[in-house]
C-alpha positions as CSV (number, residue, x, y, z in Angstrom):
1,X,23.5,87.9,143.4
2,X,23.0,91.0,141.7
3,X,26.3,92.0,140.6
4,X,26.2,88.3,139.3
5,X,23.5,89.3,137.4
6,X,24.5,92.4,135.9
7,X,28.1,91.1,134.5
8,X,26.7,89.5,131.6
9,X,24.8,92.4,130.6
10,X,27.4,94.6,131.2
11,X,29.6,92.5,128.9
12,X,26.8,92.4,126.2
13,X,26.6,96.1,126.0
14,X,30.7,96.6,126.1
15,X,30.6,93.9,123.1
16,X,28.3,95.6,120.7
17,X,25.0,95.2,122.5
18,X,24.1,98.4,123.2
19,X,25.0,99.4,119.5
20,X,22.8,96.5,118.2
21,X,19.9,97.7,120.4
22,X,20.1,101.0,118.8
23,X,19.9,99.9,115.3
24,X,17.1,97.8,116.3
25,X,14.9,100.9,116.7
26,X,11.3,100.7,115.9
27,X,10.5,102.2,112.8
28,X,9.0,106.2,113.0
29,X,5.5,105.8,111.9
30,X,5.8,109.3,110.1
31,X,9.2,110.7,108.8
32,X,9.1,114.9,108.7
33,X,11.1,115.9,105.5
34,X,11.9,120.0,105.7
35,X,12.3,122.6,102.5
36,X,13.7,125.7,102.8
37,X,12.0,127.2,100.4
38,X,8.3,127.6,99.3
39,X,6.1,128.1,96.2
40,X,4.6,131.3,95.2
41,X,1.9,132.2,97.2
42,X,2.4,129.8,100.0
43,X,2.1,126.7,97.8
44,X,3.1,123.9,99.2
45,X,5.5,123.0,96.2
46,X,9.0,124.1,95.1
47,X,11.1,125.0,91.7
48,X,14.8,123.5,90.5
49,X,15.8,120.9,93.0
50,X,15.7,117.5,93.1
51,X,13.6,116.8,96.7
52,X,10.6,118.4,95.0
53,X,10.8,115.9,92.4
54,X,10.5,113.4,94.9
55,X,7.8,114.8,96.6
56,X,5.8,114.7,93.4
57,X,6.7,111.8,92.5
58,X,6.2,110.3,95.5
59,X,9.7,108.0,94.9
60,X,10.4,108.3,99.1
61,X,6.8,107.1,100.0
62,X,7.7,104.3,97.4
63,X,10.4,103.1,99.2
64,X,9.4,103.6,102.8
65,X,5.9,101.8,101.9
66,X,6.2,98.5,103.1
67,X,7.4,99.4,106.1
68,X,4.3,101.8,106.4
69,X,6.2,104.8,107.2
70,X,4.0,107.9,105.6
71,X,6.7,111.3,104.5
72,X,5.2,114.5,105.8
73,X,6.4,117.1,103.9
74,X,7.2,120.8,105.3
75,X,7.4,124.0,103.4
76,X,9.3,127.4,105.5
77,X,8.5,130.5,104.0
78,X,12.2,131.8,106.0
79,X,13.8,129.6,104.0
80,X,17.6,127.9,105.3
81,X,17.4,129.8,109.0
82,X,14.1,128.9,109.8
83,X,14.4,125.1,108.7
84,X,17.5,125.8,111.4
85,X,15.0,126.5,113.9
86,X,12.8,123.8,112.9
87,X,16.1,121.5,113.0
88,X,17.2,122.7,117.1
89,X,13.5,121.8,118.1
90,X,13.2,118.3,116.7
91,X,10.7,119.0,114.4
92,X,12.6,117.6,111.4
93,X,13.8,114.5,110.0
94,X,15.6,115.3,107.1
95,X,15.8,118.7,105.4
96,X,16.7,120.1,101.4
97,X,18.9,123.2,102.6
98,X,21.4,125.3,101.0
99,X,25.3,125.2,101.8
100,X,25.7,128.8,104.0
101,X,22.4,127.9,106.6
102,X,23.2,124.2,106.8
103,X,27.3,125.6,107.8
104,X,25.6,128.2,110.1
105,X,23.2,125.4,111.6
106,X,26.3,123.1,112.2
107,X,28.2,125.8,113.7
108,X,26.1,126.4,116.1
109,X,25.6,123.0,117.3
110,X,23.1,121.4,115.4
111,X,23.8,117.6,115.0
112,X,23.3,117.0,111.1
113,X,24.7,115.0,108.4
114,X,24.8,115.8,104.7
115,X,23.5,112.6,102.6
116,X,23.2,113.7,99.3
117,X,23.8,116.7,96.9
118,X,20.3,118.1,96.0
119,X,21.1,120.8,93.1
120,X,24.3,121.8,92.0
121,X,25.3,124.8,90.9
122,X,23.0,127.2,91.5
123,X,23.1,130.7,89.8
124,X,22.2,134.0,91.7
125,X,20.7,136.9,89.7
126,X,20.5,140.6,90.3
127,X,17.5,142.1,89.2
128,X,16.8,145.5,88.8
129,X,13.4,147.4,88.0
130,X,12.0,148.0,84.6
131,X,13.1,150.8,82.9
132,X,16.1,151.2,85.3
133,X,18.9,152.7,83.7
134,X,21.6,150.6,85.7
135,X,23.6,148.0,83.7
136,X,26.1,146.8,85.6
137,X,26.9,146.5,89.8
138,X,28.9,150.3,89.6
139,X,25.6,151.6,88.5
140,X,24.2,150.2,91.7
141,X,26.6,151.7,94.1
142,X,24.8,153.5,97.0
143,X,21.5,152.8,96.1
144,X,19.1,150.3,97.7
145,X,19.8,146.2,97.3
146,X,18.0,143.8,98.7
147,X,19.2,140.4,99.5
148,X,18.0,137.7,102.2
149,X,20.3,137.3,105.1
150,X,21.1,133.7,106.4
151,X,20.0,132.0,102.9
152,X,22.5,130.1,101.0
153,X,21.8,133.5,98.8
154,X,24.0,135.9,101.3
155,X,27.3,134.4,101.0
156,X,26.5,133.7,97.1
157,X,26.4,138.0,97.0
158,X,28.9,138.5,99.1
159,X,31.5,136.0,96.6
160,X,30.0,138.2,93.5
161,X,30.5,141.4,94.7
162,X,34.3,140.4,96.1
163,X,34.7,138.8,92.8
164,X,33.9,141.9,90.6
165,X,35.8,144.6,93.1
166,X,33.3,145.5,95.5
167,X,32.5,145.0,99.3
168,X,29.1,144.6,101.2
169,X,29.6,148.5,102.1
170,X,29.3,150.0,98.7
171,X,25.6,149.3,98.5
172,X,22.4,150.3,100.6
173,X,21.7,146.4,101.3
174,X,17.7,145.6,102.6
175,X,17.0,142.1,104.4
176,X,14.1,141.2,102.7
177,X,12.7,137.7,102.0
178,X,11.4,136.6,98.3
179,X,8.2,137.2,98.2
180,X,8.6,140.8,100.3
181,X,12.0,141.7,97.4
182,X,9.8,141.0,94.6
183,X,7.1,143.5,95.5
184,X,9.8,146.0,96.0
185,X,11.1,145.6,92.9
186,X,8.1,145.4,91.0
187,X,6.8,148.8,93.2
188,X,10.5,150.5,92.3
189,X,11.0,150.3,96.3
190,X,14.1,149.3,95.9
191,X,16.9,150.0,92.8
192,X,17.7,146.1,92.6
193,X,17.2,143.1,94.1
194,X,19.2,139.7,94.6
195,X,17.3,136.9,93.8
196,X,17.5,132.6,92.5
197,X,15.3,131.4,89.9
198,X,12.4,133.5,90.7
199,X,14.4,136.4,88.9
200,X,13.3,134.9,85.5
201,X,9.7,135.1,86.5
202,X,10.1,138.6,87.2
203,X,11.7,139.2,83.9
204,X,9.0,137.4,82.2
205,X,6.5,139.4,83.6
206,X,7.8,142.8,82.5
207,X,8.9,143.3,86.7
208,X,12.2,143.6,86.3
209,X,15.3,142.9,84.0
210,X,18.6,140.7,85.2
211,X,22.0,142.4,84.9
212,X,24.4,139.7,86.5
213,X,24.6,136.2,86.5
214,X,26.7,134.7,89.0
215,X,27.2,131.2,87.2
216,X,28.1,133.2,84.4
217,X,30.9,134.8,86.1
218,X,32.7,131.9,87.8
219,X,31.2,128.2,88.6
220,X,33.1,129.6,92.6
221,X,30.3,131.9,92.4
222,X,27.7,129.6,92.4
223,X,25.7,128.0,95.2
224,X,25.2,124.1,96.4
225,X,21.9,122.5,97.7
226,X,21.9,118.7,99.6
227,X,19.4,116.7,101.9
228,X,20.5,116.6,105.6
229,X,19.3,113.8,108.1
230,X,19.4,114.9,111.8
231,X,22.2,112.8,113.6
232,X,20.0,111.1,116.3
233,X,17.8,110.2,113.6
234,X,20.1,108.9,111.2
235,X,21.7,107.1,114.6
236,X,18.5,105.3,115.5
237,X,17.4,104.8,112.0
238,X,19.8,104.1,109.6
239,X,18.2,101.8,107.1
240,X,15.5,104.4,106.8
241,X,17.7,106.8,105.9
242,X,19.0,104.3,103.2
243,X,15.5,104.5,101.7
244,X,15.4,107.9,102.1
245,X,18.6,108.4,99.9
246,X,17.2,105.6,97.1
247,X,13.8,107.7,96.6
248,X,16.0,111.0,95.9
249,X,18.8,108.8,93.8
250,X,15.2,107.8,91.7
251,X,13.9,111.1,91.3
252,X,17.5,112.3,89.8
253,X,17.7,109.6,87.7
254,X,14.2,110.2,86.5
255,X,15.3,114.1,85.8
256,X,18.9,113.1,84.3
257,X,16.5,111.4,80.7
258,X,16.2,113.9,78.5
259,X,12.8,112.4,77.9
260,X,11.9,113.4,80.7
261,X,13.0,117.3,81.0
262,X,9.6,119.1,80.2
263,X,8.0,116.7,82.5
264,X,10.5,117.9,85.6
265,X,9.8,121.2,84.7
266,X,6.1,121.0,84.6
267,X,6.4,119.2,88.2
268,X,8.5,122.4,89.3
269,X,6.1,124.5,87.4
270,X,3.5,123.8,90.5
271,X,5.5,125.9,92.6
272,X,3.7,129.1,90.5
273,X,7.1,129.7,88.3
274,X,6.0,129.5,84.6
275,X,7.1,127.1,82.6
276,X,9.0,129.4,80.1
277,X,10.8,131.0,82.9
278,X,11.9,127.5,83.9
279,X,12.9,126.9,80.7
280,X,14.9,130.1,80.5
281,X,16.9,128.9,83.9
282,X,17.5,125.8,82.3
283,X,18.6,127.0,79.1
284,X,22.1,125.1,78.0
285,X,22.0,123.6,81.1
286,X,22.5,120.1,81.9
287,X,20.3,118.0,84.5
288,X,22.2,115.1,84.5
289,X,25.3,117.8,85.9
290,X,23.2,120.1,88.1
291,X,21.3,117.5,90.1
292,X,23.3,114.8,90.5
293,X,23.0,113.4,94.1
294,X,27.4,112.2,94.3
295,X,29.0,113.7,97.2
296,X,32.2,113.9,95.1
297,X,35.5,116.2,95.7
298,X,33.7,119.0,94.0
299,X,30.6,119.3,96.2
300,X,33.4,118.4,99.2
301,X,35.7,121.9,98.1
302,X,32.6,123.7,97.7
303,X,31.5,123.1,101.1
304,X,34.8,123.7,102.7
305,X,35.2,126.7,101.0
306,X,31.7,127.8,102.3
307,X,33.0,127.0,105.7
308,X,36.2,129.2,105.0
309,X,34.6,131.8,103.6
310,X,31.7,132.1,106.3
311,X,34.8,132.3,108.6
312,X,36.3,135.0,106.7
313,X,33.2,137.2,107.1
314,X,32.4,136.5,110.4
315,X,29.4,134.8,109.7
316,X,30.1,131.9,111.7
317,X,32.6,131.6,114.8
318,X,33.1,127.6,115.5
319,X,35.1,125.4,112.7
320,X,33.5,122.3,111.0
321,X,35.3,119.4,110.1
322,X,33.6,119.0,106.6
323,X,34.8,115.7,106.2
324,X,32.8,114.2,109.3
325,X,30.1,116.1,108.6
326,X,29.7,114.6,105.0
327,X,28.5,111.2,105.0
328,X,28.5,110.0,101.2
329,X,28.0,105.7,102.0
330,X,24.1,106.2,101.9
331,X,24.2,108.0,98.0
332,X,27.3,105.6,97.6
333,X,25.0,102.6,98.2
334,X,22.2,104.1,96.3
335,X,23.8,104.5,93.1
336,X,25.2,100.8,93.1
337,X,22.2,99.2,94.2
338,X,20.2,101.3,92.0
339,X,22.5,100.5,88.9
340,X,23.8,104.0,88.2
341,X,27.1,103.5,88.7
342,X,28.2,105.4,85.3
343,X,25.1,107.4,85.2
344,X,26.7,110.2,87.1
345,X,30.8,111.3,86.8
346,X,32.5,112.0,89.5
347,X,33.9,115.7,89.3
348,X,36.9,117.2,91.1
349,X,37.4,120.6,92.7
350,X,37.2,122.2,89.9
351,X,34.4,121.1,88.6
352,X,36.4,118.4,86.0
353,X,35.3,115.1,85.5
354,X,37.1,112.7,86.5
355,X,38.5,109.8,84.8
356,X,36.4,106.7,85.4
C-alpha cells in the first residue's frame, strides 16, 4: 500500500514537482541588501554607485511593496571581504560589491550570482600628502603606500603599478582601511596613499594632492562594481529577485537624465563627500556610461580578466566559470519591461559600443 502510495509522488517530483515547489516559496518577510562600503563617519550612506541611489530612493521598497516585503539595508565598514563574511554566514540577500572580493568570495565557495552591473569604471587615485615633493610613482619608490587588501582597490594597484613598470615590491605597502589611510595621510604617516573617490575629498580639504589616475591611464585599469543575489536565495525566490533588479534598473534610469545629475550627487553627497568633490569625480564623465546596469561583453571581459589576473597573482587558487556565474536574464528583463531598451548601448570588450 505504501509503495502504491508513494509512486505518484515520486513521479510528480521526477516531472517538475519538486522544482515547482521550490519556486512556490513563501515570500521573505525582510530582504537584507549588503554594501561594501560606508559613509564618512559610520554613516549609513554611500558615494558613486547606483544601489545607494536606490536606497534613497527607495525604488526596491517600491517594487517589493505589495508583496510587503520591507529591504534592510547593511553598511561594512571592511568593505568587499567583510560583506564575504557576512555572505558565508547567511546574513545577506543581495550585496553591491566590487569585482576582485566578489572573485575571491566565489573562489572560495561562496554560492553567488552577479545580476546587474552597479558602477562601471571606476578610477583609483594615489594621493600623496600636502607639500610632498613626489610627482609621479618613481618618486614613491621605497617609501610607505597604503592600500586596502581584499578590496576591489588591491588588484586595481597592482594593474597600475604593472602597467607603468613597477611590481608590488618596489614600494613600502600598509594594509590600511579608508578611514585609518586618510588620517595617515593627512598626519604625513604615510608618503602616499591609494584611494577611490574619497581622494577628491582629501584634495579639497587641503589633505593631500592626487598624482595618478588610473582611468586616466587605461579604461583596463579601471575597476567594476555589480549587485550579487546569494544562490539559495535567488533559487527559492526568483521573482523577488526580478523586483530587486527593476528597483536598481529605476534608480539608473533616474541617474542616466541629465536633469537629474546634481540631484544624484546631492543623494551621494549624504555619505559626508562634498558635493564639489563629487562633482570633480564626475567631471566629463558620463552617467548614462558609468552606471548602466547591462551585463554586456565588456563587464563579461572585465570580470574574466579579474579572474585571470587574481590567478596570476596568486590571490585566488580555484578557477571560475565567469559565464555561469553571470546571470544577465533578470537586468535583461528589466530593461524591456521597463522600456529602456535603447536607453543603454551595449559595449564590447573594449569598451566600443556596439552596433544596435
Amino acid at each position: 500500500m505504501k509503495h502504491t502510495l508513494l509512486k505518484p509522488l515520486l513521479a510528480a517530483l521526477l516531472s517538475g514537482g519538486l522544482s515547482v515547489a521550490l519556486a512556490a516559496a513563501p515570500n521573505p518577510q525582510v530582504i537584507h541588501f549588503g554594501m561594501a562600503t560606508v559613509g564618512k563617519g559610520g554613516v549609513p550612506y554611500s558615494v558613486d554607485n547606483t544601489s545607494e541611489l536606490a536606497h534613497q530612493r527607495h525604488t526596491i521598497e517600491e517594487e517589493l511593496k505589495a508583496d510587503n516585503i520591507q529591504v534592510e539595508w547593511h553598511y561594512f565598514k571592511g568593505a568587499g571581504p567583510a560583506v564575504n563574511e557576512a555572505l558565508a554566514n547567511q546574513q545577506l540577500d543581495f550585496s553591491m560589491q566590487g569585482d576582485l572580493p566578489a572573485v575571491i568570495g566565489k573562489s572560495g565557495g561562496l554560492d553567488t550570482r552577479l545580476i546587474t552591473a552597479d558602477r562601471l569604471l571606476n578610477s583609483t587615485y594615489l594621493v600623496v600628502p600636502v607639500g610632498s615633493p613626489a610627482k609621479t610613482l618613481e618618486d614613491l619608490k621605497g617609501q610607505r603606500v597604503s592600500l586596502f587588501k581584499g578590496t576591489n582597490l588591491h588588484l586595481a594597484i597592482l594593474r597600475s603599478l604593472g602597467h607603468e613598470g613597477f611590481s608590488e615590491r618596489d614600494f613600502r605597502f600598509v594594509n590600511m582601511d579608508t578611514a585609518t589611510a586618510s588620517a595617515a595621510l593627512a598626519s604625513k604617516d604615510i608618503d602616499g596613499g591609494w584611494f577611490g573617490p574619497e581622494a577628491f575629498q582629501l584634495q579639497n580639504q587641503g589633505l593631500g594632492r592626487i598624482i595618478y589616475d588610473s582611468a586616466a591611464a587605461d579604461d583596463n585599469l579601471t575597476r567594476q562594481t555589480h549587485v550579487l543575489v546569494r544562490g539559495e536565495f535567488e533559487r527559492e525566490h526568483p521573482q523577488v529577485v526580478q523586483k530587486v533588479v527593476n528597483g536598481l534598473v529605476r534608480a539608473a534610469a533616474w541617474a542616466a537624465e541629465p536633469n537629474n545629475r546634481e540631484s544624484a550627487l546631492a543623494l551621494w553627497a549624504n555619505s559626508g563627500t562634498s558635493i564639489e568633490a563629487l562633482r570633480e569625480i564626475h567631471t566629463g564623465k558620463s552617467f548614462l556610461r558609468n552606471y548602466s546596469p547591462r551585463l554586456d561583453p565588456f563587464f563579461i571581459a572585465r570580470y574574466r580578466a579579474t579572474v585571470s589576473e587574481a590567478k596570476a597573482l596568486r590571490l585566488i587558487r580555484g578557477d571560475i566559470d565567469v559565464d555561469q556565474w553571470i546571470e544577465p536574464k533578470y537586468v535583461d528583463t528589466a530593461i524591456e519591461q521597463l522600456g529602456f531598451q535603447s536607453l543603454w548601448p551595449r559595449y564590447d570588450a573594449h569598451n566600443q559600443p556596439i552596433a544596435q
